[in-house]
N, C-alpha and C positions, 0 to 999 in steps of 0.2 A: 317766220323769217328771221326771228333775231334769236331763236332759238337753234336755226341751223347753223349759222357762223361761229356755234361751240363745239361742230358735229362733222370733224372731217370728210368722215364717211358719208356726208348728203353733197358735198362741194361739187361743181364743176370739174372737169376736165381741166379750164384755163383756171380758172381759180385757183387749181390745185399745183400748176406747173409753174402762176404767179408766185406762191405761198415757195414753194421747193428753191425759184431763182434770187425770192428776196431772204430765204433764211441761209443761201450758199454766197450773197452777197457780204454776208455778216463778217464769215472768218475770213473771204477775200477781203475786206476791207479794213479790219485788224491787218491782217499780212502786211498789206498796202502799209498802214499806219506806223505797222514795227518796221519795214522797209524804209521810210523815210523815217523814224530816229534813227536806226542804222546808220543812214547815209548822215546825216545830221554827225552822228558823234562819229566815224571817221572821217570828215570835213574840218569838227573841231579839234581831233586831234591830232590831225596834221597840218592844222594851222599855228596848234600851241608848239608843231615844233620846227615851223617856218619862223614863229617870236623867238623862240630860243634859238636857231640858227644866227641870229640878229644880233642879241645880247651875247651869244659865243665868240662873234666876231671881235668886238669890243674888245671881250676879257684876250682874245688869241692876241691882237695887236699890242696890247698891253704886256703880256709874259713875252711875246717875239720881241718888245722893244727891252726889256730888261735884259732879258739873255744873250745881247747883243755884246760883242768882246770890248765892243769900244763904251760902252754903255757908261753914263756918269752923271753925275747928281742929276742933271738938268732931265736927263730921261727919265732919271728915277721919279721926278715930279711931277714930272707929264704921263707918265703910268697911274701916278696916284691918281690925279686928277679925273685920271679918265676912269679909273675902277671906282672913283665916288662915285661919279655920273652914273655910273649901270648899277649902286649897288641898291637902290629903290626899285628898279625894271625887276632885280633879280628875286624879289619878294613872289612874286605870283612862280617864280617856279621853287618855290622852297629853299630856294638855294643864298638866301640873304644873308645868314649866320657865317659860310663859307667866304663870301664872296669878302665879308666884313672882315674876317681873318688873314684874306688875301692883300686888303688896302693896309691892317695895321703893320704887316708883314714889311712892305714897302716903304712903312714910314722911317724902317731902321735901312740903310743902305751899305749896313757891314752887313747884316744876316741875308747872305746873296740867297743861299741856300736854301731858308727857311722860307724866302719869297718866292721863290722858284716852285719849290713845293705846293704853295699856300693856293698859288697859280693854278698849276695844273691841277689840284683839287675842284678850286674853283668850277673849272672847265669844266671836268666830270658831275660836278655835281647838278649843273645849270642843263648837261646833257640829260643827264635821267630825271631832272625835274619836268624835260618839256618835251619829253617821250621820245628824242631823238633814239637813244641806245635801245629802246623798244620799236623802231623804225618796220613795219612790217614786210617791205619789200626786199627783195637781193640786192637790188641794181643798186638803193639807195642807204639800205645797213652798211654796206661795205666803205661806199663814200665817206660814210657816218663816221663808221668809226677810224679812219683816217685822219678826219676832221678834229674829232672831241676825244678819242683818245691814242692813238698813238702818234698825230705829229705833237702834240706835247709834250707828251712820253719824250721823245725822241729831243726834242729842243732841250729840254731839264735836263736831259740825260750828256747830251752836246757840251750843255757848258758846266755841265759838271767835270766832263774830262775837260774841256781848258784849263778849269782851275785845278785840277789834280796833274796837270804838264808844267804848271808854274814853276816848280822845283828842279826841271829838267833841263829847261832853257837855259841856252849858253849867258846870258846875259844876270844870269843871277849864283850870286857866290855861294849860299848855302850847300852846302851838302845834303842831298837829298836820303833821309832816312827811312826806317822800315816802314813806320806810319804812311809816310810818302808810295811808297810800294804799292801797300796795300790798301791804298787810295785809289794810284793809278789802274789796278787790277779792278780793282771794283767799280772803276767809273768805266775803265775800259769793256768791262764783259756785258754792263748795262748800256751801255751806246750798241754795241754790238746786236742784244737781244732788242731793241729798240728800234733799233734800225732793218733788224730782219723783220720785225713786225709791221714796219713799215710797208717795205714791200709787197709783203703777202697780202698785206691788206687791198693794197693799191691793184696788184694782179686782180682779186677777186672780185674787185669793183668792178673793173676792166671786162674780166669774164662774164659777172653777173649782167650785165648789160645789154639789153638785144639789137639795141640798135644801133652800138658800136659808138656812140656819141661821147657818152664819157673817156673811151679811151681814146677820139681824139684829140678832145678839148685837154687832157693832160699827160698830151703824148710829151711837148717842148719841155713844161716842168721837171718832168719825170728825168727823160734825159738831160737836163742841168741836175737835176737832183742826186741822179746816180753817180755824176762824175765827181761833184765836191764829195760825195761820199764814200766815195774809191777815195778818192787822195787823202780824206783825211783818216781812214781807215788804215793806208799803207804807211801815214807817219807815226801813228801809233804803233804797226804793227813794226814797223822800222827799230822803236824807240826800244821797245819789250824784247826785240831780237839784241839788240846792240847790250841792255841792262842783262840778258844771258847768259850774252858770251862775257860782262866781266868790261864792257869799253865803255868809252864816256859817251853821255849820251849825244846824237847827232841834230838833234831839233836846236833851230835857231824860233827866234819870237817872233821876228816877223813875216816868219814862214808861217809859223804855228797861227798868227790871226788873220792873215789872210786866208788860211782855210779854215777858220773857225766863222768866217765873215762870210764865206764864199759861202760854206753848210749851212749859215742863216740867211742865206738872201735865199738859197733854192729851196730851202724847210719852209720860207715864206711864202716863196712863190706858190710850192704847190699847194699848199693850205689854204691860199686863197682860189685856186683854179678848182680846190676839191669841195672849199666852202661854196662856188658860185655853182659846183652842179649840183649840190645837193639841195641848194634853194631851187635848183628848174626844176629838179626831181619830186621835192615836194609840189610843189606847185601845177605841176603837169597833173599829179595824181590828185590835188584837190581839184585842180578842172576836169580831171576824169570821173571822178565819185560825181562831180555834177550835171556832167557831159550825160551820163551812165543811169544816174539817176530821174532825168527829164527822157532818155531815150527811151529806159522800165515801165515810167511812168504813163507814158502817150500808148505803149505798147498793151499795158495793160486796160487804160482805157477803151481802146480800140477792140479789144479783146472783149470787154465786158457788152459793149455796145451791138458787137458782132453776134454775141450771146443771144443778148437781149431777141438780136432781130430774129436769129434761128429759132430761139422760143419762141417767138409770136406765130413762126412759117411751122414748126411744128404744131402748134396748138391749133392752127386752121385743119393741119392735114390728120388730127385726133379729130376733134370734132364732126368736121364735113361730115366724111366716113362712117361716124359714129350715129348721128343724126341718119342717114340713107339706111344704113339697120334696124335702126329702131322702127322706122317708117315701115321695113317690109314683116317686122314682126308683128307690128300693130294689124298691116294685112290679113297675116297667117291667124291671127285671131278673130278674124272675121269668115275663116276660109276660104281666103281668096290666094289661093297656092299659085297661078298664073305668071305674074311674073317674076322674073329670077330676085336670087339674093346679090344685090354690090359690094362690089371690092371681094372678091371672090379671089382673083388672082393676085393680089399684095403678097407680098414674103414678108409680112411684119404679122404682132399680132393682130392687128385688125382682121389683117389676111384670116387668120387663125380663128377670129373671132367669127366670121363672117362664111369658111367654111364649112363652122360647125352650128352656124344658121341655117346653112346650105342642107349639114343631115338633117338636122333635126327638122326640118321643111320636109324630106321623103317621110325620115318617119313620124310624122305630123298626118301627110298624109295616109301612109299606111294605118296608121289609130285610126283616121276617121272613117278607111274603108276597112279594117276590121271591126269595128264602134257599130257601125250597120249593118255588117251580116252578122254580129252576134244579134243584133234585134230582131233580123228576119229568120234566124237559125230558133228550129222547134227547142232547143236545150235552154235551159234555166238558170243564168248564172249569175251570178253577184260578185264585185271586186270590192275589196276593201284595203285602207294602208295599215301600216303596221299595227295603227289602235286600234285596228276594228271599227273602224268607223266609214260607212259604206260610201263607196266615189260611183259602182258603173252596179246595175241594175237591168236585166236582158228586156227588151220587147214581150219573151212567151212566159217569163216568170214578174211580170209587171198584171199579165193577165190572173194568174193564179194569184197574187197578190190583193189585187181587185174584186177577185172570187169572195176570198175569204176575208176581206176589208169586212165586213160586218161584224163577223165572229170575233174581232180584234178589237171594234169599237164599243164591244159590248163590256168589254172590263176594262176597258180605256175608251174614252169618247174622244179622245184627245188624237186618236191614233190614224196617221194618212199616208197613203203609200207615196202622193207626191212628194210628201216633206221629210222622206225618210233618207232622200240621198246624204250627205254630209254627217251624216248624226251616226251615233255607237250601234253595234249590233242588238243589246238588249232593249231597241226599241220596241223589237218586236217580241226579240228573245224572254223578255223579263214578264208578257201580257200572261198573264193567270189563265186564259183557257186555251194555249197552248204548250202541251204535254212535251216535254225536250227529256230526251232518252240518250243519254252519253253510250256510242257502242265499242270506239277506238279514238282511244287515243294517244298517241307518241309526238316525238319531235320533227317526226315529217308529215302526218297526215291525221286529222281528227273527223269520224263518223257519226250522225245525231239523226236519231229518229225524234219527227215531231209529228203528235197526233192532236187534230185539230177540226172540228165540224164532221168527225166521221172519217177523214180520209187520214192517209197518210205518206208520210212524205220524207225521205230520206236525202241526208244535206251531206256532201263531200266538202269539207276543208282544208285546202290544201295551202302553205305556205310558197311564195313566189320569193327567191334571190336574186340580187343582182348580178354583174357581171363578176364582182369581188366578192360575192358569199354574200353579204347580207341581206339581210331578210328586208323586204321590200313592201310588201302586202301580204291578202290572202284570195285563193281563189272560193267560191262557194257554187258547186253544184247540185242544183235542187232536180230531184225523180221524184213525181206523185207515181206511187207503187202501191195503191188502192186496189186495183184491180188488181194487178201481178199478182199481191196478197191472197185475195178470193180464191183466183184459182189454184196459189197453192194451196189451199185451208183443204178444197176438194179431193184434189191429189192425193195431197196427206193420209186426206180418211182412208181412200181406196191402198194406198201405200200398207199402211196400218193394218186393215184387214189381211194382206198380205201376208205381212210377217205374221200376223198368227195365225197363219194356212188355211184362210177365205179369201177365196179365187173369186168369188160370185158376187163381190164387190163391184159396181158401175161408176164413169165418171157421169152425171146427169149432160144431156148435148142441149137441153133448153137454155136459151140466152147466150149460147157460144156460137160465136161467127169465124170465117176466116184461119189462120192457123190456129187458133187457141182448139177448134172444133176439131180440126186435124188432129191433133195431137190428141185432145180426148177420145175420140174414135181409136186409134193405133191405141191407145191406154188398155180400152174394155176390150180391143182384140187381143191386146198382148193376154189379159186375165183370160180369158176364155181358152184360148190356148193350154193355158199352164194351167189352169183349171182341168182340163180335161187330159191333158198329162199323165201330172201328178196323183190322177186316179188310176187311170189304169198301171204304172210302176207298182204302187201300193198292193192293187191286186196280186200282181206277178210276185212282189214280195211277201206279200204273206202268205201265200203258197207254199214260195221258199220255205220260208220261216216254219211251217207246219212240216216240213220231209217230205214235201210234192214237188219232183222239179222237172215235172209234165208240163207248166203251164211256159207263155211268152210273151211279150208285148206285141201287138198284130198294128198299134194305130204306126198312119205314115206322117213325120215327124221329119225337121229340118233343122241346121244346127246344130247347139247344143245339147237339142232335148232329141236330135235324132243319135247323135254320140254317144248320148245316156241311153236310147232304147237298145243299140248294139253292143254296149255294155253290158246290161242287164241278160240280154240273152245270151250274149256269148259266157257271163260268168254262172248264167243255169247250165247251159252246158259244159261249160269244163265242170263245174260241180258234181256233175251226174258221172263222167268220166273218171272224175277224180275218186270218187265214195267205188264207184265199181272194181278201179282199181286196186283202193285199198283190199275192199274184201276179198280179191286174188290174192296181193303179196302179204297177207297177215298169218298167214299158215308158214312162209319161207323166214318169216322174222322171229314166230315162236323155235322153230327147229333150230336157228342160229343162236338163239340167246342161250338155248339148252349147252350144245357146245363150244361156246363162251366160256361161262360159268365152269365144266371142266377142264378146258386149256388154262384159265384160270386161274383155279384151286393149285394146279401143278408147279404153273410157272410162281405163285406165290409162296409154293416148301424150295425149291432151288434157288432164288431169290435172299431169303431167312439164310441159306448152306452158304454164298456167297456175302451177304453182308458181315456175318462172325468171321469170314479168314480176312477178309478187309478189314475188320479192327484190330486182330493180332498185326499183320503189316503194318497198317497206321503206326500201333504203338513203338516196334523195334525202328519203325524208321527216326521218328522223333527222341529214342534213345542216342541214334548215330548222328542226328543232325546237332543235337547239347555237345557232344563229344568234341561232333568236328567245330563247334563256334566256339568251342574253350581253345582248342588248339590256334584255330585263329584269333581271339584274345590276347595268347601270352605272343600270339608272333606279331601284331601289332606292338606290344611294348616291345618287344627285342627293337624294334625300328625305330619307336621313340627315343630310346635311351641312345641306339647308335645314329642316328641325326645329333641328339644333344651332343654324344662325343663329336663328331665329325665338327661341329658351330664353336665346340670348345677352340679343337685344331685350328681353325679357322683364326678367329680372335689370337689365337697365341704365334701363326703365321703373320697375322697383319700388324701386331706386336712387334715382332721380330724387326719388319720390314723397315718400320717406320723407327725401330731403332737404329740400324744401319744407317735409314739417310739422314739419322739425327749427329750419328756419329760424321757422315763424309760432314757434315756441314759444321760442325767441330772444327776437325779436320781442314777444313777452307778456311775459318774464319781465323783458326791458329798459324796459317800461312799467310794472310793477310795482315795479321799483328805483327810476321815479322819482317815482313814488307816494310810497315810503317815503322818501326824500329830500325831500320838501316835507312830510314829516310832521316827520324829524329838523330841518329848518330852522325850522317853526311851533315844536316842543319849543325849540330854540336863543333864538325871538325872544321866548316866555313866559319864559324860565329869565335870559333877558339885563330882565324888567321886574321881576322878584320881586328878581335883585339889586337892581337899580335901590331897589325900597321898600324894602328889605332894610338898604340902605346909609341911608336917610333914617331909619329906625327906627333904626337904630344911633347917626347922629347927634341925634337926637331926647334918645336916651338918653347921652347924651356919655361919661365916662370908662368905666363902665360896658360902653358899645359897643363900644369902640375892636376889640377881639377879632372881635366880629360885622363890625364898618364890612371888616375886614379881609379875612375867611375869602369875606364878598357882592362885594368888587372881586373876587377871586381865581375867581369863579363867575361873574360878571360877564365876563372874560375869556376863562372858558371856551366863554361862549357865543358870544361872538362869535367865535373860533376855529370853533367847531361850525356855524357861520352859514356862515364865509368857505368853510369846507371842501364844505357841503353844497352850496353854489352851484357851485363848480369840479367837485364830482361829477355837479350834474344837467347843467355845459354838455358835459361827455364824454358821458355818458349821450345826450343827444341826437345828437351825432355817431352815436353807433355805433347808435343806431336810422337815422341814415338811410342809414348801410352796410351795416344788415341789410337794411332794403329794399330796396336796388338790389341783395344778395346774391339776398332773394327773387324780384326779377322775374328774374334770369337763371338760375336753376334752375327756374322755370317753364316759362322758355322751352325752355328741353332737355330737361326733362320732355315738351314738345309733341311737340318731335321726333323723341324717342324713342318714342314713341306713334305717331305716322306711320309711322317707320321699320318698326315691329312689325305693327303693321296691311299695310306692303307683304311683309312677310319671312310672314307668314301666308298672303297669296295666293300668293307664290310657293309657300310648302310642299305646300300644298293642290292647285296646279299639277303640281307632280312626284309627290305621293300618286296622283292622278289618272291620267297616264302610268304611273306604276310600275305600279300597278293595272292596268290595260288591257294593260302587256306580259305581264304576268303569268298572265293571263286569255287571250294568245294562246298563251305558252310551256304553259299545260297543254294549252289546246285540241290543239297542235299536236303536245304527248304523247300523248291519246289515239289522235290520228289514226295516228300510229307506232307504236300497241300496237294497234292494229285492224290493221292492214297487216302488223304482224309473227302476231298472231294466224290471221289467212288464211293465213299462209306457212305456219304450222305446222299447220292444218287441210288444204290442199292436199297438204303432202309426207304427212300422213297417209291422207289418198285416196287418194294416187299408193302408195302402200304396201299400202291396202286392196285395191285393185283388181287388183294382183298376188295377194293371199293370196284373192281372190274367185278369181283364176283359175283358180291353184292348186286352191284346194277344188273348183269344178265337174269339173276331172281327176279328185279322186280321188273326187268323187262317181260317176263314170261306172263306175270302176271296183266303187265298191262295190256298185252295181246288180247287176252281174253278179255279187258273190255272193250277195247277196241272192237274187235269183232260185235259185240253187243249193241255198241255205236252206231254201225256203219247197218244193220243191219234192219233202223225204223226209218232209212232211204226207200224210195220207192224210184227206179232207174228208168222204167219203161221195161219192156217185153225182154232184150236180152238179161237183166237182173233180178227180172223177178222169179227164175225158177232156181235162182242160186238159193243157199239158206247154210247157215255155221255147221249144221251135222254133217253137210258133205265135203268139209275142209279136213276132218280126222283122217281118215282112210287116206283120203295124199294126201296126207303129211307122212304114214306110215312107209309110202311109195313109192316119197320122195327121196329116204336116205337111201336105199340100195342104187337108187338110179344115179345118183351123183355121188359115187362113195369115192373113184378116182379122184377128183379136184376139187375133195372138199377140203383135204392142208392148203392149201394155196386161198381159198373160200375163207377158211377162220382166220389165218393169219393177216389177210386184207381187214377184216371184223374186228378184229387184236389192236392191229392199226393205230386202227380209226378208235375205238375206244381209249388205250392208253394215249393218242394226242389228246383229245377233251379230256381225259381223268387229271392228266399232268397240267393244261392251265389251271384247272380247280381244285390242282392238289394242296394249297395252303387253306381249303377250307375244312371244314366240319365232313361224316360222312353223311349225314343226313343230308344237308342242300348239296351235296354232291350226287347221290340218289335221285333226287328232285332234279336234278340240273340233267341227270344224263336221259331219265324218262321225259320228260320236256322237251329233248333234242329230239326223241327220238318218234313223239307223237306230231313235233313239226317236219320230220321229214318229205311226211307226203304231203304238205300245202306247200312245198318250198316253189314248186313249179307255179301253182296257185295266185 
């Protein structure tokens, strides 16, 4: 037990869904942890800039009361006072060094300026110490920076131009100088950029805002604000118009501090109406980060709790389910297939789990009802898995097993058929008095004969796969073929006898029952048969074989061996017909061979008379055909050389051409030179009148000019230069256009003629292509005619050759008549052959020529034929086997039928 708690894989179901919800607790609860410092440090740092909003106030009260027009000692001390007070608070935002700058500033009450400054420093620096100017919302940046930097801006800037209008007020005698100016100017256009900034600030606040609050709350400021700032914008702008035009200036001073008092009460105003939303604003947003943060928080709780409870409601509905499975598999291993598998119909995996409980229940079943009729089935089988190591063992091979259990424990005592299931095949395989005979073996199927206590018994092994290919077990079918054996052993013998032609071989019928007896009976009937066959053929054949072909086969015969007796006699009889025959037609084939041999001899001296005038032809031909392929030789080069000229032509035509349009374009660009030369001389004749006025304005203007009068002759000059020049350019110019044109017409003109020239050098090419062609056209003709002529030569001396080995052959035909006849003549036919005999074939023969003396030309030329076809396929041989080949054809003539 305390070794499964290191062993996921043995856990529970809930244990496991425990283990899953408290390690997804982990990073929820990190989350959680970084969500609340989140909330934490933006809480604090919108608090440090709710302090600084605080301490801003102070310093803003402070600079508004200096900058006030009527401001004097007594303020200035009360400023100081109060900038000590906060310059301790202003440590925690960094800004202490500043703020101390701004008190010592104060201490001098002539350095307005420098206090002023020291001020508004102050202000920005207390801002971005206490993350105002990093303010992360719209609504409340904009307020911001209204607040901390531009109504500062804006007030420094204010009474900066007061004191720069000092100078201009009717009340003060000074004369206001350029310093002054440039005072007013520069404090003027900084009120100005100050004051716009103002605005847009305040708009964007306004805008940023969704719910419209801020732009009520400093709607009244606003408009007081915008009105002192028209007015005192229009007296300035008043002041700048009037110092313009050159008049004294219009500002009186108590004009000028009333509006300078009116722009600090409204600059006040709204800095305080912009200071009071910026503190709701923060503040709204720290009670929202808190508001926001407990609402996450309960939310997330709730969420986890909620979890929690669905894990537990799932983990019942794993389990249950899971348990009622198990329970019916425990069943199915008891075989008790009866009642169904649960949760069969879920769409989850249980479902899934539970329908393939569902199969595997049929086929549960089906194994146990195939598991049984292999036991009651007479076949022999053995399962084993893929080691070989045996799982299923049949009912009728558990018997044979049993049989032979003794014989097995005799070289193993150790050895039991009951304890053989689970264990490797060489339990039994590997026993010394069983004989294991390897017959086939491959990658689909292995064959083993084992010889064992006298029997024998032949084992199929066959490999089983699964539904994906692989190999799964093996099957093993066992046949005791002890018997089968015997009776072949018997078979065999008589088999054997057979083939070496003992018919009188028996199968023995003692101890054969049933079909096995059957079959041995049909066996000795089948020998006995073909036994008594095979004798009488024999007879009839060696009758044959001796020149009797009196005798016949008489037995009655079915089948094959009645095929063969009507065989045998029908080929004694055509035999006897056939020899009969011959010794009729052997007298007509000596007489023919005789007049052979002289048609012959004749046709082989005419032959000889015709192959000699076929060599003289041959030779004069092949004299005319050298002749005519030199004449076409030399007419080929005439065609060569007049192509070459004609490609010369050519080249000196495209020559030509491309000089013409080198010239037009000459020619173009020589008319465009003088284009632009009556352009440069019209430029020359303008640039020669502008001197001209040039010079009269200079003297117009007298010492003044003298410079100008000077620089307008010197340009004056040049044009006319540029005039004189442009003129001498265009009268070349035209020269050399009219030497391009006369270049052009005479490249024209050679262009012509080379055009002509090309046009004759073409007909001539075309002339000799022509000839060359035509001798060319006689030189083959006159090759064929020399390869005809040579071919007759070589067909005639083949005649004349034939006609000899035709001779030849009708010789040795004659001769082998007469043995033929000698042949034919130790047959014995029956009664119409036996009163024939060779003496009475001379006399007809003598008989026979007067009586067919009419149509015996037609007779030998048929014979003529027929020999010169066979002599010509055999005419590239020797004449010896040509001799041999024609007497061969001609003693198989009469078994052709045969």
């Amino acid at each position: 037990m305390r070794l499964s708690l290191f062993k996921p894989i043995s856990w529970s179901v809930g244990t496991k869904i425990a283990v899953i919800m408290a390690l997804l607790m982990i990073p929820i609860g990190h989350l959680t942890l970084l969500f609340v410092q989140q909330v934490r440090k933006d809480i604090a740092f919108s608090s440090l800039e709710l302090d600084g909003a605080g301490v801003l106030k102070d310093l803003w009260l402070t600079l508004s009361g200096v900058t006030q027009p009527d401001a004097g000692s007594v303020s200035w001390n009360t400023a100081l006072a109060g900038v000590a007070a906060v310059e301790a608070a202003s440590e925690r935002f960094k800004a202490r060094e500043t703020v101390a700058e701004f008190r010592q500033a104060l201490a001098d009450p002539k350095a307005q300026l420098k206090a002023w400054e020291a001020g508004q420093g102050a202000i920005q620096k207390v801002a971005d110490g206490s993350n105002l100017t990093l303010d992360p919302d719209v609504d409340s940046y904009y307020v911001m920076d209204v607040a901390a930097v531009r109504l500062p801006e804006l007030v420094v800037a204010r009474a900066t131009l007061t004191a720069a209008l000092l100078p201009y007020l009717g009340s003060v005698a000074a004369k206001p100088t350029a310093a002054h100016q440039d005072a007013l100017v520069q404090a003027a256009t900084r009120f100005s950029i100050a004051l716009a900034a103002v605005q847009s600030s305040v708009k964007s606040s306004i805008d940023g805002n969704v719910d419209g609050r801020v732009g009520r709350a400093l709607k009244a400021a606003i408009t007081e604000f915008d009105a002192a700032a028209a007015h005192e914008t229009k007296l300035v702008d008043g002041l700048r118009a009037a110092l313009a035009g050159d008049r004294p200036s219009p500002l009186l001073k108590p004009e000028v501090d009333q509006a300078a008092a009116a722009m600090a009460k409204s600059a006040e105003a709204l800095w305080l109406e912009s200071h009071g939303e910026l503190t709701r604003l923060i503040e709204a947003r720290i009670d929202g980060f808190k508001s926001k943060a407990l609402r996450d928080l309960l939310i997330a709780a709730a969420a986890a709790i909620a979890a929690m409870a669905v894990a537990l409601a799932f983990v019942r509905t794993i389990r249950n389910p899971i348990a009622d499975i198990i329970a019916a598999l425990r069943r199915f291993q008891q075989n008790d297939y009866a009642a169904p598998v649960p949760h069969v119909g879920l769409a989850n995996e249980i479902g899934e789990i539970a329908r393939a409980v569902d199969r595997g229940k049929a086929e549960a079943e089906r194994t146990a009802l195939t598991v049984a009729a292999m036991n009651q089935s007479p076949s022999m089988l053995m399962i084993t898995d893929p080691d070989e190591n045996i799982s299923f063992i049949s009912a009728s091979l558990t018997t044979l097993l049993k049989r032979l259990e003794p014989t097995f424990r005799q070289a193993n005592p150790d050895f039991s058929v009951e304890a053989m299931m689970g264990r490797h095949l060489d339990c039994y395989r590997a026993n010394s008095n069983l004989t294991r005979t390897l017959l086939v073996d491959n990658d689909e199927v292995r064959k083993v004969r084992y010889d064992i206590a006298g029997e024998v018994v032949l084992v199929d092994m066959a490999y089983v796969h699964g539904a994906d290919g692989v190999k799964i077990g093996h099957t093993l079918i066992w046949r005791n073929v002890t018997a089968e054996l015997l009776g072949e052993a018997e078979v065999a013998a008589v088999v054997t006898a057979a083939q070496q032609g003992n018919f009188s071989a028996r199968l023995p019928l003692s101890g054969k029952e049933g079909f096995v007896r059957e079959i041995a009976i049909g066996l000795n009937n089948v020998s006995a048969l073909v036994e008594q066959a095979t004798g009488e053929f024999a007879e009839v054949m060696d009758a044959v074989a001796n020149g009797d072909l009196t005798h016949a086969v008489k037995g009655s015969y079915q089948g094959v061996l009645g095929s063969l007796k009507d065989g045998i006699n029908a080929t004694v009889d055509r035999l006897s017909s056939t020899v009969r025959t011959i010794q009729t037609t052997s007298a007509d084939v000596g007489l023919a061979a005789r007049e052979i041999t002289m048609g012959a001899d004749d046709l082989s001296k005419r032959t000889e008379e015709q192959a000699s005038s076929l060599e003289e032809t041959a030779a004069t031909t092949e004299e005319l055909a050298a002749s005519v392929k030199a004449s076409a030789q030399a007419s080929r080069q005439a065609a060569a050389i007049a192509t070459e000229a004609m490609q010369a032509a050519q080249s000196g035509g495209t020559i030509a051409t491309e000089a013409v349009a080198a010239m037009a374009r000459i020619e173009s660009a020589s008319q465009k030179i003088s284009d632009i030369i009556r352009v440069i001389d019209d430029i020359a004749f303008q640039t020669n009148l502008l001197a001209l006025n040039a010079a009269v304005e200079a003297a117009r203007a007298g010492d003044a000019g003298k410079g100008f009068a000077v620089v307008a002759s010197e340009v004056r000059t040049l044009a006319q230069r540029s005039g004189a020049a442009a003129k001498d350019i265009s009268g070349l110019i035209s020269s050399s256009n009219a030497e391009v044109g006369a270049g052009v017409t005479l490249v024209r003109q050679a262009g012509d003629a080379l055009t002509q020239i090309l046009a004759a050098s073409q007909k001539v090419a075309a002339t000799i292509a022509e000839i060359s062609a035509a001798s060319g056209e006689q030189a083959n003709g006159i090759d064929e005619v020399s390869q005809a002529v040579a071919h007759l030569d070589e067909m005639t001396q083949a005649n004349a050759a034939l006609a000899e080995q035709s001779a030849a052959s009708a010789g040795s035909l004659s001769g082998r008549i007469g043995e033929l006849n000698d042949l034919v003549a130790a047959f014995r036919t029956g009664p119409e052959g036996a009163a024939a005999s060779p003496a009475s074939y001379a006399p007809a023969l003598v008989r026979a020529a007067p009586a067919g003396h009419g149509s015996e030309p037609a007779r030998l030329r048929k014979l003529a034929e027929a020999a010169f076809g066979h002599a010509k396929a055999r005419a590239p041989e020797r004449s010896a086997p040509a001799k041999r080949a024609v007497n061969g054809r001609a003693n198989d003539a009469g078994w052709e039928e045969f």
